[in-house]
N, C-alpha and C positions, 0 to 999 in steps of 0.2 A: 492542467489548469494551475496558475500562479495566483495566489490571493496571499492580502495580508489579515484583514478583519475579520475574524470570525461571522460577522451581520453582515459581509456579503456572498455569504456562500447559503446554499437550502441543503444542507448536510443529508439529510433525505432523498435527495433527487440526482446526486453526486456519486458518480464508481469510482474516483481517483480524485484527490485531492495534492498537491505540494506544499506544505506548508512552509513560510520562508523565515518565521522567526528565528530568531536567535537561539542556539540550543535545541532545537527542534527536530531532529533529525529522527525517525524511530528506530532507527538500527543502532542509533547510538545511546540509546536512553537508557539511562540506569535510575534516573527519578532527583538528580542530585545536579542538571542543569540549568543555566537560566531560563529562565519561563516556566519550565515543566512541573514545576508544582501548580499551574493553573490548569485548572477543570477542564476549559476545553481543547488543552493539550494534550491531556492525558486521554481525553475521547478522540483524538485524530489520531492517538499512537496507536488506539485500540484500534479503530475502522482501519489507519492504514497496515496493521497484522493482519489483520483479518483479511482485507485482499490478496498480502501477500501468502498466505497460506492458504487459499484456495484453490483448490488442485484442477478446478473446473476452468479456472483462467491462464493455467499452462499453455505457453506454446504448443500446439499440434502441428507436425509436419504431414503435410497432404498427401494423399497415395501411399499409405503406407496400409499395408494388410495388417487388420490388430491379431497380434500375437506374435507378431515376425519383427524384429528390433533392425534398424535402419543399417547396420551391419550386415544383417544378411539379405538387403531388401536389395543391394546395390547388384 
């Protein structure tokens, strides 16, 4: 999802958001960019860690027996 304004998005109802400002990027945030001292930037850098660290929304590749690593599954 591509949005610019914050008041069009229901941040609650949202699993993935893009955010396109300037500066905005969270992988590249050190807190010393354009925009990023504004609050609800700093809440879309949190939410968007927060997805990207969820271990539950890892790719899973199918038919694999758990225990046995896709190396030996071949």
């Amino acid at each position: 999802m591509l949005w610019r304004p914050p008041k069009n998005v229901e941040l609650e109802k949202v699993k993935v958001v893009h955010y396109c400002a300037a500066g905005s990027k969270p992988w590249r945030y050190t807190g010393v960019e354009q925009n990023m001292q504004r609050e609800d930037i700093k809440m879309l850098v949190k939410k968007w860690w927060d997805v990207y660290e969820d271990e539950s929304l890892d790719y899973k590749k199918l038919g694999l027996t758990p225990g046995i690593s896709a190396s030996h599954a071949a």
